[in-house]
C-alpha positions in Angstrom: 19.6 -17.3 -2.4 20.8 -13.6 -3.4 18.1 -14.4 -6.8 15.4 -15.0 -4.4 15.7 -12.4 -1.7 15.5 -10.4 -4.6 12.6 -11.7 -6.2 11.2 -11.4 -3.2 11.8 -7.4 -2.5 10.8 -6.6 -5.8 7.3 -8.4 -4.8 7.1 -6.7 -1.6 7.3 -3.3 -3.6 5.0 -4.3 -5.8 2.6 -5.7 -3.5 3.1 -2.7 -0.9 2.1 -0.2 -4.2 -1.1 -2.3 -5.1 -2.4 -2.1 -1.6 -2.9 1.6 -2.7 -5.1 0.6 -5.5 -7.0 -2.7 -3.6 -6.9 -1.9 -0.1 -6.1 -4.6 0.7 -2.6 -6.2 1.7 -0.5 -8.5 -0.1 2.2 -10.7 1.8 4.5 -13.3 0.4 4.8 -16.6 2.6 7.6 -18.5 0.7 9.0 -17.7 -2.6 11.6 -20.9 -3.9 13.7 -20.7 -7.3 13.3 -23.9 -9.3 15.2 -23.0 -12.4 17.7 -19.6 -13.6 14.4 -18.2 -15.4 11.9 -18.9 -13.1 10.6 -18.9 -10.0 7.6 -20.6 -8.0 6.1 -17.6 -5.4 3.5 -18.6 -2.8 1.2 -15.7 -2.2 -1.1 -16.2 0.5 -0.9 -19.9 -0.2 -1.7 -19.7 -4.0 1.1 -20.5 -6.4 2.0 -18.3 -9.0 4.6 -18.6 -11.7 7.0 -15.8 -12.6 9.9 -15.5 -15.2 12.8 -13.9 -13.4 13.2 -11.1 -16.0 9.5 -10.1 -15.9 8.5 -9.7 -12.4 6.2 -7.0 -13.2 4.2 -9.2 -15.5 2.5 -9.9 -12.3 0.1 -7.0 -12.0 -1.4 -7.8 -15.1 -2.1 -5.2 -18.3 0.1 -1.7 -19.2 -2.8 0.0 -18.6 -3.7 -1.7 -14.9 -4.0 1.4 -12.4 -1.7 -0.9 -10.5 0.9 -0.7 -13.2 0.4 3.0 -13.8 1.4 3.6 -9.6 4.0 0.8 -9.9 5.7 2.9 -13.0 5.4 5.9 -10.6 6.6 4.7 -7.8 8.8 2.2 -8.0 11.6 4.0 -8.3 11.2 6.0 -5.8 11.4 3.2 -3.0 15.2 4.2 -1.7 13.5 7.5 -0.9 12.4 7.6 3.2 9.9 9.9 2.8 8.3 7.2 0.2 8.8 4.6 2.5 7.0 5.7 5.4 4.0 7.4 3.1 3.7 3.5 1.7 3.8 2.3 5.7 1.1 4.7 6.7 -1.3 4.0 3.9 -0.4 0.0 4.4 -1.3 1.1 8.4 -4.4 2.4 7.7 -6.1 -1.0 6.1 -4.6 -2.8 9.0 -6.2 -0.4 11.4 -9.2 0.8 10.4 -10.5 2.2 13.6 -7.7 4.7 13.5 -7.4 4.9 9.5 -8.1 8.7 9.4 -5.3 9.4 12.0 -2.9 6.7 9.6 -3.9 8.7 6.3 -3.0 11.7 8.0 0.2 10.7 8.4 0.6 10.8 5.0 -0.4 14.7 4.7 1.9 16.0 7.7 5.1 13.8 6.5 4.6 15.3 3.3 4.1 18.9 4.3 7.2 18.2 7.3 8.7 17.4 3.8 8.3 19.6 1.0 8.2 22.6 4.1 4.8 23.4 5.2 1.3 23.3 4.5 1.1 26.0 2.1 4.2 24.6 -0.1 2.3 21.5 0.0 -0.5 23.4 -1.3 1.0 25.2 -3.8 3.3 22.5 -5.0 0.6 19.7 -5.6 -2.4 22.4 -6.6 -4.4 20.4 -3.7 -5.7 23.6 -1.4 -9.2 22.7 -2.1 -9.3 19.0 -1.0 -6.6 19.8 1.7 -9.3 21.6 3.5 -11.9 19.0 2.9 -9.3 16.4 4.0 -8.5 18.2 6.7 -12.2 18.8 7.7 -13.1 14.7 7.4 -10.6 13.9 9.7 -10.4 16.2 12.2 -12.9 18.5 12.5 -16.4 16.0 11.6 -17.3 14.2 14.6 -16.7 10.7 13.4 -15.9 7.0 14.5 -12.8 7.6 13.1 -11.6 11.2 13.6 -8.0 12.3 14.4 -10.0 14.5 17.7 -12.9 11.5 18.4 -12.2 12.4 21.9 -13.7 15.9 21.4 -17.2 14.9 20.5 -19.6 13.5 23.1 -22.1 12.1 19.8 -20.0 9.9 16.9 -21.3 9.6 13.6 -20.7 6.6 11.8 -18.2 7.5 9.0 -19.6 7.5 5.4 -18.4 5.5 2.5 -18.4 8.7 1.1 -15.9 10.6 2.9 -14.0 7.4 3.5 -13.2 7.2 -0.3 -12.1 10.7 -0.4 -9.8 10.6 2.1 -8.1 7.4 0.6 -8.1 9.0 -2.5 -6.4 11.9 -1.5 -3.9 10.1 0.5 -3.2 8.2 -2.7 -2.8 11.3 -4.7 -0.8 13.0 -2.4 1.7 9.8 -3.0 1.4 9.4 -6.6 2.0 13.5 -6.6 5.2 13.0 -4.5 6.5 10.3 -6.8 6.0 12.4 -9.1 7.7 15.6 -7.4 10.6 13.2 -6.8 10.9 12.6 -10.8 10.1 15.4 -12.1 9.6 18.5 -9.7 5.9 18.1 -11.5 2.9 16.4 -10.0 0.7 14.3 -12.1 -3.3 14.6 -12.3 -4.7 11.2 -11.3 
């Protein structure tokens, strides 16, 4: 039982990095270990076969963005700040009416963090989509905006600035996986 439960986290880190990638959420239903090497998972009803050693062979090629975040990451997991960036970004697919305010999350943790918005700034080299991160969500008077109740006329809320903000959310995770390594954040 201890093999599986652990099989089992190690896929629910996995699959809770790759929702950063897909947007979209992976659960496991019912992982079950058939021999010492391997194990049967049941993802969403669709069997896959593992070997024990290799979990990470899941995600597929070296080179797989997924595998890239995963490598970053990972190890980082223990970490609480980490843990609740990965919760908000996971909260923001699974509520996308509110997925501005979720992503946000991510910013103010971060700055609550690493101590303030100007550290977070500095430390990350992000001032410039800050402010345009800051503007989508809260300022532009959209469907989804952190201050929606401000505006008497919502826009609809473009692809366009709905990609930015998930990819600066994502960066600003990668970059504190990163800052948690090294003290240096990584382009992505």
């Amino acid at each position: 039982r201890h093999i599986v439960d652990s099989i089992e986290q190690e896929l629910t880190n996995i699959f809770k990095i790759n929702n950063i990638v897909v947007r979209r959420e992976f659960t496991i239903n019912c992982p079950t270990l058939k021999t010492p090497t391997e194990t049967r998972v049941f993802i969403k009803g669709v069997s896959a076969k593992i070997n024990v050693g290799d979990i990470r062979a899941l995600v597929g090629e070296e080179e797989n963005p997924t595998n890239f975040l995963i490598n970053k990451i990972l190890p980082h997991l223990t970490d609480c700040t980490m843990k609740f960036l990965l919760d908000s970004y996971l909260a923001s697919i699974r509520d996308p009416i509110n997925e501005y305010t979720h992503l946000y999350e991510i910013r103010d943790r971060l700055c609550k963090r690493l101590g303030g918005q100007h550290q977070l700034e500095r430390i990350f080299n992000c001032g410039k989509d800050f402010s345009k991160f800051g503007n989508i969500t809260c300022v532009k008077p959209s469907a989804q905006s952190r201050h929606r109740g401000n505006f008497e006329n919502l826009e609809d809320t473009t692809q366009e600035d709905l990609r930015f903000c998930r990819g600066f959310a994502r960066d600003l995770i990668v970059n504190y996986a990163a800052f948690l390594s090294s003290n240096t954040p990584v382009q992505v």
